[in-house]
KEMAR-681915 format. One record per residue (C-alpha): residue number from 1; residue in three letters; y negated, z negated, x. Coordinates in Angstrom, 1 decimal, m for minus. Example, Ala and Ser with C-alpha at 12.3 -4.5 7.8 and 13.67 -1.06 7.14 Angstrom:
! residues 2
+-----+------+--------+--------+--------+
:  nr : rest :  north :     up :   east :
+-----+------+--------+--------+--------+
:   1 :  Ala :    4.5 :   m7.8 :   12.3 :
:   2 :  Ser :    1.1 :   m7.1 :   13.7 :
+-----+------+--------+--------+--------+
END
This chain:
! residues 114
+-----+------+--------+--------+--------+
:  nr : rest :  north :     up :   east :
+-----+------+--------+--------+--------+
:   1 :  Unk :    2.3 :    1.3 :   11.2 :
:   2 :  Unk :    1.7 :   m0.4 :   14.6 :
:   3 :  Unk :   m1.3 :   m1.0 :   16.6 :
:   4 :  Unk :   m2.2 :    0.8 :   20.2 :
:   5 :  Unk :   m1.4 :   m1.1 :   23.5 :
:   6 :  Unk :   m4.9 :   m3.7 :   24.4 :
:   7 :  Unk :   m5.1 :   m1.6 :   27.4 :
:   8 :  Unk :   m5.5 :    1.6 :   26.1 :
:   9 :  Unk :   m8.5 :    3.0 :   24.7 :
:  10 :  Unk :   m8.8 :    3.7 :   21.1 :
:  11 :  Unk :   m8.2 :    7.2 :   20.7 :
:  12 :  Unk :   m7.2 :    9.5 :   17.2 :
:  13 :  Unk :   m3.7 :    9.3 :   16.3 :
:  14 :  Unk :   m1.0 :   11.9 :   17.2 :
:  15 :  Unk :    1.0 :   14.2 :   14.9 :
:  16 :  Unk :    3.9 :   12.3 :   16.8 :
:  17 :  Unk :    2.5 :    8.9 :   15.8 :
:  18 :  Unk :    2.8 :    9.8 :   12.1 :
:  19 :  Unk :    5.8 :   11.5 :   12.3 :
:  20 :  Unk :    6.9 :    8.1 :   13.6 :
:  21 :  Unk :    5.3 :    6.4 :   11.2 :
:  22 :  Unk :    6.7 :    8.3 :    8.3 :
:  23 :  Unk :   10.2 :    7.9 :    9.6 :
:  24 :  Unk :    9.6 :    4.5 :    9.7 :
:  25 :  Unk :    8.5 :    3.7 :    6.3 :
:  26 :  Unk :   11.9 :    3.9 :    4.4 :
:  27 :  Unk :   13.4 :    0.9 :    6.4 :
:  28 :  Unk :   10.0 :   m0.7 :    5.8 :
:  29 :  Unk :    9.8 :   m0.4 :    2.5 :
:  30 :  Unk :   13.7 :   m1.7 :    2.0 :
:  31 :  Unk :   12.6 :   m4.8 :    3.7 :
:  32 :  Unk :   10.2 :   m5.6 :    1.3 :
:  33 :  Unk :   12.2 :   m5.9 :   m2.5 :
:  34 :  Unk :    9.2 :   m8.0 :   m3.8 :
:  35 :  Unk :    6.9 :   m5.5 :   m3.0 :
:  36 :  Unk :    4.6 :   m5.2 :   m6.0 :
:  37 :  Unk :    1.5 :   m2.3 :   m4.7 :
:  38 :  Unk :    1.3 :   m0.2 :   m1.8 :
:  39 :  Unk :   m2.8 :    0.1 :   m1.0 :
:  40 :  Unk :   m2.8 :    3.2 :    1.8 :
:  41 :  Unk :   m6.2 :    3.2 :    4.1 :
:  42 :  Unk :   m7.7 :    6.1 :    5.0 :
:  43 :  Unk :   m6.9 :   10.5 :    5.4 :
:  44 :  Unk :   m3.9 :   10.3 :    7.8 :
:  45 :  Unk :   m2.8 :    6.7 :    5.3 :
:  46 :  Unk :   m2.7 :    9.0 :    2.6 :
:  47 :  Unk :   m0.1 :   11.5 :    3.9 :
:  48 :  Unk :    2.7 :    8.6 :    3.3 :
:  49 :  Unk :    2.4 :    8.9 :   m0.6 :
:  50 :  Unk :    5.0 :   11.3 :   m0.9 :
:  51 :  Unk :    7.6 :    9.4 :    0.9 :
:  52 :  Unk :    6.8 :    5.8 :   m0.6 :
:  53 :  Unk :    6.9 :    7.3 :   m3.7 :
:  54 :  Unk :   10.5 :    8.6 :   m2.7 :
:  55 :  Unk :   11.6 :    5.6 :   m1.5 :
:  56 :  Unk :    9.9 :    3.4 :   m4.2 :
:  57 :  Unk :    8.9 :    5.8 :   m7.3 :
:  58 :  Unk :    8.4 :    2.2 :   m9.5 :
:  59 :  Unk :    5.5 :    0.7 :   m7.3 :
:  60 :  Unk :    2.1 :    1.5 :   m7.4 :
:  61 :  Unk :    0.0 :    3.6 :   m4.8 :
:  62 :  Unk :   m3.6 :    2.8 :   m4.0 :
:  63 :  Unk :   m5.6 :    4.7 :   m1.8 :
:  64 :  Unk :   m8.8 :    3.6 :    0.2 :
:  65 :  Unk :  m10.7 :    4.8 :    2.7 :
:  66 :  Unk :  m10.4 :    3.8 :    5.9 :
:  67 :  Unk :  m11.9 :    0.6 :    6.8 :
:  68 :  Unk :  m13.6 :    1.3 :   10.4 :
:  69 :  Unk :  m17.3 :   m0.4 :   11.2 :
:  70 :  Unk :  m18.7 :    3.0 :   11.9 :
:  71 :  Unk :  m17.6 :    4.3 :    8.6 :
:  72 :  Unk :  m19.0 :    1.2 :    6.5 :
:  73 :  Unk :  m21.4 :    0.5 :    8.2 :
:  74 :  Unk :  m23.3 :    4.3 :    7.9 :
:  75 :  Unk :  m21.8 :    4.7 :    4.3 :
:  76 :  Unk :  m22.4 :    2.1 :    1.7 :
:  77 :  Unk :  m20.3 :    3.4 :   m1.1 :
:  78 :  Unk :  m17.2 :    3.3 :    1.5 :
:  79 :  Unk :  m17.2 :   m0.5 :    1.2 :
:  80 :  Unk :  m17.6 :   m0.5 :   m2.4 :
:  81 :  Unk :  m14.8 :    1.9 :   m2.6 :
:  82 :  Unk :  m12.7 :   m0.1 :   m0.3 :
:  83 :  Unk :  m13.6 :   m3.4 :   m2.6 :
:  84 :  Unk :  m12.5 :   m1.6 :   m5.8 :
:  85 :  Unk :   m9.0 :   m0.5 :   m4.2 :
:  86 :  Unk :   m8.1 :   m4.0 :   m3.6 :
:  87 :  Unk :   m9.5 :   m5.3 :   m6.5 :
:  88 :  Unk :   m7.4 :   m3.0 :   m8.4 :
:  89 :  Unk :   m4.2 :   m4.2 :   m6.1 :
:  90 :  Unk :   m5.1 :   m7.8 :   m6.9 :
:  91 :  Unk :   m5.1 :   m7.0 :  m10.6 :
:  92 :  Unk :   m1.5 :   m5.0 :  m10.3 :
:  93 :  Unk :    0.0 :   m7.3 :   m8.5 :
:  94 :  Unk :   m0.9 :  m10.3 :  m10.7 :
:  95 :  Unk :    0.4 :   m8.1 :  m13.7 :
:  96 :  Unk :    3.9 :   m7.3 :  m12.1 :
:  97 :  Unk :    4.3 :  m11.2 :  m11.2 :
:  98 :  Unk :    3.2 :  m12.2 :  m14.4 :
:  99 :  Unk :    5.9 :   m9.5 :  m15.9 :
: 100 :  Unk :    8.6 :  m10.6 :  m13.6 :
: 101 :  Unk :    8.3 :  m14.5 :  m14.1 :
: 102 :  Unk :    8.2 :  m13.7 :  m18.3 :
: 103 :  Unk :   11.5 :  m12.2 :  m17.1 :
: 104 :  Unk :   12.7 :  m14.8 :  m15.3 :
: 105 :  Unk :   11.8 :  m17.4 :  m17.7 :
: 106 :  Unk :   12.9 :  m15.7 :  m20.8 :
: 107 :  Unk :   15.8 :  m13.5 :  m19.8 :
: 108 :  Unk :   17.8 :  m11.9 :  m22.5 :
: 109 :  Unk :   16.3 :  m15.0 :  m24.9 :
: 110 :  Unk :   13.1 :  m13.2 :  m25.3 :
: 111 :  Unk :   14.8 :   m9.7 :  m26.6 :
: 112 :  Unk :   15.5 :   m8.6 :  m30.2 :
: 113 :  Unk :   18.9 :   m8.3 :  m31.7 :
: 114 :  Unk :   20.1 :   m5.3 :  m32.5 :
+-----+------+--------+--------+--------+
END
């Protein structure tokens, strides 16, 4: 969820870092009401679905791989994966906005009797 200090080098993540990271998430994700898809890069990303899904069961989880140079750049199908994850967020998240506004706009109106 955060970056490393500049002066550091880049080095793998620690079990500490994602436990941080995980215990981090549920205020996150309470910050963000709007929040429409959750698009998770990468192996280590990927461990959070359990707890979004806890914490926000109605929003959508994407995963992707991890977008590093070294990764794209020696495996063409990773960027075409990565292109078709966000794609596929774009296209969720203009559906839930487009569903909320017809909400909005039409309220109980739009309902049948009963």
């Amino acid at each position: 969820p955060w970056l490393p200090p500049d002066d550091h080098p880049v080095s793998s993540v620690r079990r500490a870092d994602i436990a941080a990271g995980l215990a981090a998430l549920p205020v996150l994700l309470g910050l963000l009401p709007a929040l429409r898809v959750v698009v998770l890069a990468g192996r280590t990303a990927s461990g959070a679905i359990p707890t979004v899904h806890q914490w926000r069961p109605e929003i959508p989880i994407l995963t992707m791989p991890h977008p590093s140079p070294l990764s794209v750049n020696q495996h063409p199908e990773v960027a075409r994966r990565i292109v078709s994850a966000l794609r596929q967020a774009r296209r969720l998240t203009r559906q839930s906005a487009a569903v909320a506004f017809n909400e909005a706009m039409h309220g109980e109106t739009n309902r049948s009797p009963r």
